[in-house]
N, C-alpha and C positions, 0 to 999 in steps of 0.2 A: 459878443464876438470881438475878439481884440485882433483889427486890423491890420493897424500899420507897423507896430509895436507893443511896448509894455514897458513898465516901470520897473522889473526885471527880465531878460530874457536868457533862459538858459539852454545852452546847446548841448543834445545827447540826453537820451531818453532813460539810461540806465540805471545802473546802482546807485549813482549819485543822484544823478539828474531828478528820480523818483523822489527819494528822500527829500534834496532840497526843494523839490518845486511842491512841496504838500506841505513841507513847514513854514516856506514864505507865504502859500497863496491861504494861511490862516487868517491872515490877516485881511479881510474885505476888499480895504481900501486900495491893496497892493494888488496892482495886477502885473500876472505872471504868463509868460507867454515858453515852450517848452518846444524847440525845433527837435525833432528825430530824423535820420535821414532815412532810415528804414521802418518797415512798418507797425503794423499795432501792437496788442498784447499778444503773447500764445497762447497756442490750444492748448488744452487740455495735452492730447497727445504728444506735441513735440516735449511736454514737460516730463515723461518718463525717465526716470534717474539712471534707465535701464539703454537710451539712447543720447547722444551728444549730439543735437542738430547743427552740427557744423565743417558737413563735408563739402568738398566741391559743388554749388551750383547751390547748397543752399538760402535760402532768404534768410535765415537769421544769424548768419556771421559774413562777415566780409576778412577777408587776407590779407597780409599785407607779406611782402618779400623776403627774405633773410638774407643777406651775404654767406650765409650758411648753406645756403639752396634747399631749404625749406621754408612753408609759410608758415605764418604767426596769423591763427584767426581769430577774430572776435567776436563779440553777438554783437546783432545789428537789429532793430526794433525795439521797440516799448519792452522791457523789462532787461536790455544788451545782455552783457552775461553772465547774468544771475540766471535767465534763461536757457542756456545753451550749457551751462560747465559743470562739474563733478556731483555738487553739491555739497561743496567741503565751506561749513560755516564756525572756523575753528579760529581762535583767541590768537593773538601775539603772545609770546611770553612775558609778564610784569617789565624785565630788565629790557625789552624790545626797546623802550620810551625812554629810557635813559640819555638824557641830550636834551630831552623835547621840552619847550616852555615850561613851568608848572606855573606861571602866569596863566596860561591858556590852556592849557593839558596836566592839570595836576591828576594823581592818582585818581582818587576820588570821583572825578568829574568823567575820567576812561571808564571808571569800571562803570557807573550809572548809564554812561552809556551806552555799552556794548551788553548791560543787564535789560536796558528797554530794546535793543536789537534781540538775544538771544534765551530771553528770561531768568538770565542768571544759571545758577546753580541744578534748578527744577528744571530748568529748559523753558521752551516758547517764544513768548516774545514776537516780535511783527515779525518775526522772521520763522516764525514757527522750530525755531532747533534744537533738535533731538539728537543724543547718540545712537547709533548702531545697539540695537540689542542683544544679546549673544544668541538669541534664537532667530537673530536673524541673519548673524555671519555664514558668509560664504566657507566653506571648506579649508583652500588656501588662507582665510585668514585670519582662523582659527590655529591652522598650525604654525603661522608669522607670530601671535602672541605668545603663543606655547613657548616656541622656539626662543624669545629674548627674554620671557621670562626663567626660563631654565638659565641664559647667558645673565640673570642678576639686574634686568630690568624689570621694574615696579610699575605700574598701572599710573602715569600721570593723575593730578586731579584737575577736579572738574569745579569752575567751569576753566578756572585761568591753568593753560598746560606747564609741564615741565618738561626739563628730560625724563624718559620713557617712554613706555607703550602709552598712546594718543587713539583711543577709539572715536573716530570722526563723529562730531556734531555735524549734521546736515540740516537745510533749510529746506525742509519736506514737508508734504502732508502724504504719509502714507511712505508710497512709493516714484511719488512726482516731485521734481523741485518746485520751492514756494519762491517766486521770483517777485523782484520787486513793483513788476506791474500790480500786484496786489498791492500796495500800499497808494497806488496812484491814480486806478481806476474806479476804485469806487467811488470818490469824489467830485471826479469829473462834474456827473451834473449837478453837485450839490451846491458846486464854486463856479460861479458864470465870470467872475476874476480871473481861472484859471483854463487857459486853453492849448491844448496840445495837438502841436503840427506834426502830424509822420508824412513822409515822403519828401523831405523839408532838408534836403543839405546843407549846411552851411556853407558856404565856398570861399568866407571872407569875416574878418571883424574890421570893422568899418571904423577909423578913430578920425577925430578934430582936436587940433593942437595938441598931440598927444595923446586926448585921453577919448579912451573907445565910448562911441557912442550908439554903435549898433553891429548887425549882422546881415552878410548879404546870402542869401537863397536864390540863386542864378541871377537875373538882373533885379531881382528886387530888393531894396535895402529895408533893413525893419529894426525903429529906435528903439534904444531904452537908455536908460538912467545907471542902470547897470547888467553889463554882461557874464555870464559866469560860465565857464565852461567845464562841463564834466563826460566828455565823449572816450572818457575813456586815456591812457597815457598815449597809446599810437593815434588816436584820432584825435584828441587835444595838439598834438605834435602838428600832427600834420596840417592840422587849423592856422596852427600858428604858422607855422614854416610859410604858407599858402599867404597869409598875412602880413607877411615881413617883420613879426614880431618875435623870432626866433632863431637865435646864433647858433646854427647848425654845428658848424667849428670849435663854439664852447660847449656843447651842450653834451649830454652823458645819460645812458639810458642803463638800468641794472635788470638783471633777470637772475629766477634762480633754474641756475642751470642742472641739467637733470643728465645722470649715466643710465641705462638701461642694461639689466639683466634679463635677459633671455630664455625661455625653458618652454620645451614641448612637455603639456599635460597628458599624464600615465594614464589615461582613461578619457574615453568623448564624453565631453557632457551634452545631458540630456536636456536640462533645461539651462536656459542665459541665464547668465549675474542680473543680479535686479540691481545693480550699482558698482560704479568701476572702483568707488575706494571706500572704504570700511575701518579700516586702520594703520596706522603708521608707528615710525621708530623715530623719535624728536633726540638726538645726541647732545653732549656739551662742547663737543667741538662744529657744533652746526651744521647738520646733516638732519636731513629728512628721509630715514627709508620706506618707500612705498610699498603697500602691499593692493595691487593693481590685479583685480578679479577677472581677468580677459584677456585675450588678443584684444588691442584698441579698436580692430575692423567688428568686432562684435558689437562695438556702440554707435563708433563712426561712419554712415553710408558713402559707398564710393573709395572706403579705404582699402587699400590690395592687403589680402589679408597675411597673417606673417606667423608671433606666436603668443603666445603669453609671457608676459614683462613686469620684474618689478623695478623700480626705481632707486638712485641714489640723489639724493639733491642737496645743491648746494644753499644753502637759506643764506648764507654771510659771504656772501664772495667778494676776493678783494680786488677784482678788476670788474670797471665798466664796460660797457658797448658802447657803440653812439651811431648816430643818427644819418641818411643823405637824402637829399632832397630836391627833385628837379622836375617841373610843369607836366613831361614828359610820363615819364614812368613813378613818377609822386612819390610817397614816403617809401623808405627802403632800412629795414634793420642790419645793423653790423653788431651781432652779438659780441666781437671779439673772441681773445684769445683768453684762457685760465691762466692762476697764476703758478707756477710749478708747485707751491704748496697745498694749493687747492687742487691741482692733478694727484697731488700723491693723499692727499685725504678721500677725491672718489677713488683713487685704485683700490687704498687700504679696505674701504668699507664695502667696496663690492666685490673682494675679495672676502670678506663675511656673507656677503648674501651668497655668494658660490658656494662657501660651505654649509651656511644653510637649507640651502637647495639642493644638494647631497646627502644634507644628514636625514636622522631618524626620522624627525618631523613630519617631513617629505616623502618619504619612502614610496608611501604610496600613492602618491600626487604627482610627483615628476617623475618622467622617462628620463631612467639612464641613460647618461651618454650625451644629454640634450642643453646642458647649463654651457651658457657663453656669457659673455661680457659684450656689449656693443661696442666696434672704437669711435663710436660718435658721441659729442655732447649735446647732448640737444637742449631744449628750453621746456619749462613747466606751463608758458604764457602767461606769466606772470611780471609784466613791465611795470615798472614807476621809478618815481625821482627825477626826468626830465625838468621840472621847475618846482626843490624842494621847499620847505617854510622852512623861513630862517635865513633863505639866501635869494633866490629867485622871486621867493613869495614871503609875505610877513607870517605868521603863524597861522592867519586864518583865510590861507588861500588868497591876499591878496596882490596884485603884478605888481613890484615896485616899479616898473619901468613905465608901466601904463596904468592910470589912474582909470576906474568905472571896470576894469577888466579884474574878473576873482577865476582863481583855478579849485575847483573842489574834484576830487578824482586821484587815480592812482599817482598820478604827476604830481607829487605835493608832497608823497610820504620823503622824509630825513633820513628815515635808514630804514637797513633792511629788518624783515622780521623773520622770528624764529618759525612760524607757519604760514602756508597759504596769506595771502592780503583781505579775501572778500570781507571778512567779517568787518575787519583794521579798515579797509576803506567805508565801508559803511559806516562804521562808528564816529568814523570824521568828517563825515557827510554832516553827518547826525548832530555831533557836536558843532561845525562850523555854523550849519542852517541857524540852531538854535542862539548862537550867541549874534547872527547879526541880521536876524528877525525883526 
């Protein structure tokens, strides 16, 4: 039982937090102690690809505010949200990396890694991922492949994508996400070095002349030698802010921002989507179109149900958001504003899904009369860059301002990527663990 401390303590039980705290605690002599604020692994049942447990009132995400007047949730327990999200375990593009150390990040060492995340090519891997099969695509999104293949889009490969059609890799067994409490649980008792606190807040990183030497858990303070934090980029934020270790006023938060296309389906369905996404459209001008198998209230409990949506997203956008932060009402998003060329890149393209969703393809899938455009931009929940390597942090997660303190988590990535992050932040999970083991 590791009491008072450890010789690392890392806070947030998640994507990262898993990864790192199973690669450190290989080591015997090293003990590793792992705060969660929320609770254990999940069932079996919340893991359904077919459900997102993260509606109001659930236990395994928490909200955080938007300036937008919507929330932004996250998973919250042992596996965060690799637990709770799409199931989308899909590659950066090769050129994503371009910038990045190759000191620290050369080719080679990415692709090794995100090959022991996703098993490469064949698939697997600790993260068990698989593409979608065509006999197991949903209707709509088999006629979304049709559809871009007839407009002169080509079948990305596999495993590193490109532009094109991208048939999602998910981190499944079956029809459940494979969340990274799998990689963390079964060790448990094998590492009596390695122990893990859920129900465990952080509320503080505790420094002496500088440099952090521990984390507070309501009044309780608990040492280490080094702190790492991976709770995630809203809950790393708000760690820090709570901490005084973070310049609200400089600091810049990126998302990729998402349009919604709209459409009542031409027939009820009889039976749910076993998965809200299946496949996408990866552009060279950086767009992601979503092909989104449901009204969202079909996955999400407690959502007011609405229609069927696909997506336009922004993967590369050229403006930030940022951050506010006060004791009160605690972390709060300000997504900000688009910049007019990125308004006129989602109009153009979802002025392609409108005709899409009119044409042949569709025919008999959407009710005439029913394709809209949303005028809201929403977000995909996909934050990072609040403290990136290279400037915030050295390349491998560590605070130049505070010494003993490392950020491993979304908060780290340099730039943005051409898909989803989960796989990308795991891979550098994976990579940072290993090299300072």
């Amino acid at each position: 039982m590791i009491a008072s401390g450890a010789d690392v303590i890392i806070v947030g039980a998640g994507s990262s937090g898993c990864v790192v705290a199973e690669r450190l605690s290989r080591d015997p002599r090293r003990s590793v102690l792992v705060l969660e604020a929320g609770g254990g692994p999940p069932d079996r049942q919340s893991l359904r690809l077919s459900h997102l447990p993260i509606g109001a009132g659930s236990g395994r995400a928490v909200h955080y505010p938007s300036a937008q007047g919507f929330d932004l949730p996250r998973g919250r327990g042992v596996g965060g949200s690799s637990a709770v999200n799409g199931g989308y375990f899909v590659r950066w593009h090769q050129r994503d990396f371009d910038g990045w150390s190759t000191e620290h990040w050369s080719a080679s060492d990415i692709a090794a890694t995100y090959d022991r995340l996703d098993g490469g090519e064949a698939g697997g891997g600790i993260m068990n991922a698989s593409a979608f099969a065509d006999d197991e695509l949903e209707p709509t999104a088999v006629a979304f492949e049709k559809h871009w293949n007839d407009e002169g889009f080509g079948r990305s490969p596999t495993p590193w994508p490109a532009e094109g059609v991208v048939r999602v890799r998910s981190n499944r067994d079956g029809w459940y996400r494979r969340s990274a409490a799998d990689i963390l649980q079964p060790i448990l008792i094998q590492r009596p070095n390695l122990q893990v606190m859920t129900g465990s807040e952080a509320v503080g990183v505790r420094t002496r002349g500088g440099r952090a030497v521990g984390v507070a858990v309501g009044e309780r303070v608990l040492t280490a030698d080094e702190v790492i934090l991976c709770a995630g980029t809203l809950g790393t934020a708000e760690l820090l802010a709570r901490s005084d270790l973070l310049d609200l006023d400089q600091s810049r938060i990126w998302e990729h921002r998402e349009r919604l296309v709209r459409f009542a389906p031409a027939a009820v369905r009889h039976e749910p989507a076993r998965a809200l996404l299946q496949t996408v459209l990866q552009t060279a001008d950086g767009i992601e179109l979503r092909c989104y198998n449901d009204d969202f209230a079909s996955f999400i409990d407690g959502l007011t149900p609405s229609s069927q949506a696909f997506g336009v997203a922004l993967m590369h956008p050229e403006r930030s958001g940022s951050l506010l932060w006060d004791p009160i009402s605690r972390l709060r998003v300000d997504l900000g504003e688009i910049s007019p060329s990125d308004a006129d890149k989602l109009g153009a393209w979802a002025a392609r899904m409108v005709a899409m969703l009119q044409g042949p393809r569709f025919e008999q899938l959407v009710e005439p009369g029913t394709v809209a455009v949303e005028s809201v931009v929403r977000t995909s929940q996909h934050a990072w860059g609040t403290m990136p390597m290279g400037a915030a942090t050295d390349w491998l997660g560590a605070a130049r301002a505070v010494p003993g303190l490392r950020i491993v988590d979304a908060s780290i990535l340099p730039s943005a990527g051409s898909s989803g992050p989960h796989a990308t932040v795991m891979m550098v999970a994976s990579r940072i663990a290993d090299r300072i083991a």
